[in-house]
C-alpha positions in Angstrom: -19.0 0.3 14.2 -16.4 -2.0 13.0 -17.6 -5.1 11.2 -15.1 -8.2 11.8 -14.7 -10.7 8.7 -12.8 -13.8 8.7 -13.1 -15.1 4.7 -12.3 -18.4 3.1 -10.3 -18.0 0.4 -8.3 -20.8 -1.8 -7.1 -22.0 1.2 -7.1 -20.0 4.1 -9.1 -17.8 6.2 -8.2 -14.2 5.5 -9.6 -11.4 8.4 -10.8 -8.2 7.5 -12.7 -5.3 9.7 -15.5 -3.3 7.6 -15.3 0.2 9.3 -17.6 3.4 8.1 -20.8 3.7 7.0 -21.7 3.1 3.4 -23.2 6.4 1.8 -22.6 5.3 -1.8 -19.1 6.4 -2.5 -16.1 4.0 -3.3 -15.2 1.9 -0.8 -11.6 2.4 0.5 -9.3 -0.5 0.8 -5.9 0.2 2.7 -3.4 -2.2 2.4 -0.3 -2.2 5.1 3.5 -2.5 4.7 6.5 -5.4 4.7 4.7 -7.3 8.1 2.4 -5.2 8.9 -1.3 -5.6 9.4 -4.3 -4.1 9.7 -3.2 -2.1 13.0 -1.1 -0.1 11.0 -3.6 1.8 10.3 -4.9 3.0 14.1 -3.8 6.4 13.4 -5.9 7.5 10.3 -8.9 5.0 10.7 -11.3 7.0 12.6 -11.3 9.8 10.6 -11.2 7.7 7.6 -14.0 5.9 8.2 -16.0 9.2 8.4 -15.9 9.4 4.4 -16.9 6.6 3.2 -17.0 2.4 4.1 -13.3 1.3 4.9 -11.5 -2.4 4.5 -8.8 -3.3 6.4 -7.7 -6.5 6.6 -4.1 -8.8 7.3 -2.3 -10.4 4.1 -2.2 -14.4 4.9 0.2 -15.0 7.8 -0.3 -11.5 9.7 -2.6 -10.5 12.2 -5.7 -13.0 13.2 -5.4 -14.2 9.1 -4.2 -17.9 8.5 -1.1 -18.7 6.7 -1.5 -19.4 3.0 0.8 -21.9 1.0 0.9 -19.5 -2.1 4.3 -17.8 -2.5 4.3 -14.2 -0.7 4.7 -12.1 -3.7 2.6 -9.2 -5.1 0.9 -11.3 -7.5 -0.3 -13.9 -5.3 -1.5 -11.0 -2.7 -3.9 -8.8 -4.7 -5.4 -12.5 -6.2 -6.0 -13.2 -2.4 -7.6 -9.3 -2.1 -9.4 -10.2 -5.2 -11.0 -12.7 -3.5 -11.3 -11.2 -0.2 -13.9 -8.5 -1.7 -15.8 -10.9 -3.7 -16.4 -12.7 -1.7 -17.0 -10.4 1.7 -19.6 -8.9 -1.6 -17.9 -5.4 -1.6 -18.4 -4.1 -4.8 -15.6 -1.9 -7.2 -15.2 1.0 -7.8 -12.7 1.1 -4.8 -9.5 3.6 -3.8 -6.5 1.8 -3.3 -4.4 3.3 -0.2 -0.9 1.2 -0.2 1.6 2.1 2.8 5.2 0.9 1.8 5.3 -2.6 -0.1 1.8 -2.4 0.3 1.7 0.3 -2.3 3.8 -2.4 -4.6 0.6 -4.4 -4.4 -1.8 -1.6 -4.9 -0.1 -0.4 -8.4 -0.2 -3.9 -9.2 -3.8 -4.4 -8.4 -4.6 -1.1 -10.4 -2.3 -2.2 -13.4 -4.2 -6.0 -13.5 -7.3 -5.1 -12.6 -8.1 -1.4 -14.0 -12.0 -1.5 -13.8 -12.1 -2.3 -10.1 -10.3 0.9 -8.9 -11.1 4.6 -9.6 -8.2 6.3 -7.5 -4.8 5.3 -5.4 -2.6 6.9 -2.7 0.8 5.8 -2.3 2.3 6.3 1.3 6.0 6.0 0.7 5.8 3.3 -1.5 8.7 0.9 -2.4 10.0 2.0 -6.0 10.5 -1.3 -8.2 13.9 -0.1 -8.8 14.8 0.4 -5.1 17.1 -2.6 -5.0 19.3 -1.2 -8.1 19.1 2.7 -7.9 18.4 3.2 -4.0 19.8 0.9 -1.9 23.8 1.5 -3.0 22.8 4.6 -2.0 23.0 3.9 1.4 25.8 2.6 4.2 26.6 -1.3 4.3 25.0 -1.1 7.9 21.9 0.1 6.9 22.0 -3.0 3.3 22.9 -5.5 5.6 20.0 -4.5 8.4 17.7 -4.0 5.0 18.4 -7.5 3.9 18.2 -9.4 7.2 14.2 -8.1 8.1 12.5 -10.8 5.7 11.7 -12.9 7.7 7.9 -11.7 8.8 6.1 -12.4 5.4 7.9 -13.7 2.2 11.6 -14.1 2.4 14.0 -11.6 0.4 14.1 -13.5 -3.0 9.9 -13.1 -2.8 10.0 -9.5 -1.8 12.2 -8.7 -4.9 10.4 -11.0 -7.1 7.3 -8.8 -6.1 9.2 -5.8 -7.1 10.2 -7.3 -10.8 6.4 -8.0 -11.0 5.6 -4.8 -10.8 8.7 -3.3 -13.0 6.9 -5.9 -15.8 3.8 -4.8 -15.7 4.3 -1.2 -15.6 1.8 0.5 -17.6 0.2 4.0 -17.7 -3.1 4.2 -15.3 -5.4 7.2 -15.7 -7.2 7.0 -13.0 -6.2 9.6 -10.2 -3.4 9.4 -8.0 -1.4 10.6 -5.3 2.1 10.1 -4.1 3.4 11.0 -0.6 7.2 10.9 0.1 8.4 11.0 3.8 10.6 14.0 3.6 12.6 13.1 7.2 13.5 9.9 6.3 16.0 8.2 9.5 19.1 7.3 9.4 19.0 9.2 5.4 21.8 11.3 4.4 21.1 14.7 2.6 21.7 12.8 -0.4 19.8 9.6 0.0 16.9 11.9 1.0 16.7 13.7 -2.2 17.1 11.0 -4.4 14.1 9.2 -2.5 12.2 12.0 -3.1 13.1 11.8 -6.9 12.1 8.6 -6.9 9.1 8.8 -5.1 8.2 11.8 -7.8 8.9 9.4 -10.5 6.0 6.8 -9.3 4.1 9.9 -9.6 4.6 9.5 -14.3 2.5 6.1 -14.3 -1.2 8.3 -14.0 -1.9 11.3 -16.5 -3.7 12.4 -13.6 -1.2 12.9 -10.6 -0.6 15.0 -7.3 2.9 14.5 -5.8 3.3 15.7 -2.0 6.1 15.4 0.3 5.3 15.0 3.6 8.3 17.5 5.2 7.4 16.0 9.0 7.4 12.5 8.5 9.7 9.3 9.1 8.6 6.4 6.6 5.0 6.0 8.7 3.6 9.1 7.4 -0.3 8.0 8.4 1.6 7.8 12.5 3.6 11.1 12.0 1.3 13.4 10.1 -2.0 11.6 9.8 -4.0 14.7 8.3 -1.8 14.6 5.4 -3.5 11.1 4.7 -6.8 11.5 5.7 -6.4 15.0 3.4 -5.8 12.8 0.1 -8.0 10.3 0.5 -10.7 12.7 0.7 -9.6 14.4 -1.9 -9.1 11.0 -4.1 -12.9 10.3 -2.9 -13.9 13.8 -4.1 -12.8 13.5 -7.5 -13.7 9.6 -8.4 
């Protein structure tokens, strides 16, 4: 049984869904891509919510949440989450699972608040350096299409901001972590797709503890094309926190 939240915070009204039963492991919070919501999740939720008590919720301005006047960058998001699971009284240790930029803001909720989580899976996270060592990588189609979509949540400048927040506070964690790298990346040349995968395998440094997995079958939604690779390492994150 889902539990639906809607929580005041500083001001506005974030919404949340409590999914899973709580058996006394960490609870897992997942937190969506560029735009997306909690829905992003449909695919891997069920079976998710079979190992331990899940939180999904929609950043301020997505989904059924209100819109926040905070600037949309990382640091302002995980402040919000902060709050969000104090005050729904959901208490740390939790596992981070970030899809996208949303893995932008779980590093950076690890990195500034290290006692709250015991374990993090990145789903094809956004490296901080995509902007500089990525993108030129790829066609002037595909830079000018990248640069037009801010428009959901944040605006560009805010989205790379987010990214030079996390480049600044870069520190090693050592708590354990997975990376998953869509290995069928569209529209991705031979080459781009390689050097994601290096980059993606670079993310993988900032834990002492570290399991780096491409997923060979997947487009950038790896939870929607091979869900079981998900569900797989968050039971396996839960299993060794």
């Amino acid at each position: 049984m889902a539990k639906e939240l809607l929580i005041p915070i500083r001001d506005c009204k974030l919404y949340a869904q409590l999914v899973g039963k709580n058996n006394g492991k960490p609870t897992i919070v997942l937190e969506a891509g560029y735009g997306d919501y909690s829905k992003a999740w449909d695919s891997v939720i069920r079976e998710v919510s079979l190992l331990s008590n899940v939180l999904i919720y929609d950043r301020a301005g997505l989904g059924k949440s209100e819109s926040s006047l905070n600037r949309r960058t990382s640091r302002e998001m995980i402040k919000e989450l902060k709050e969000l699971l104090m005050k729904a009284k959901i208490e740390p240790p939790y596992i981070l699972v970030g899809h996208s930029f949303g893995g932008v803001n779980a590093r950076l909720y690890a990195t500034e608040y290290p006692n709250d989580v015991c374990g993090l899976l990145l789903v094809d996270s956004t490296p901080e350096d995509y902007k500089e060592k990525f993108l030129p990588s790829m066609s002037k189609e595909f830079q000018q299409a990248y640069n037009k979509q801010f428009v959901y949540e944040g605006n560009y400048d805010e989205f790379m901001e987010s990214l030079k927040q996390l480049k600044q506070s870069k520190r090693q964690l050592d708590i354990p972590l997975i990376v998953l790298a869509a290995g069928k990346k569209a529209h991705y040349s031979e080459q781009s797709q390689m050097l994601w995968n290096e980059m993606q395998k670079d993310i993988s440094t900032i834990s002492s503890n570290s399991t780096f997995i491409i997923a060979e079958n997947s487009t950038h939604y790896i939870q929607n094309d091979e869900p079981e690779v998900v569900v797989s390492a968050i039971r396996t994150l839960l299993d060794n926190s």
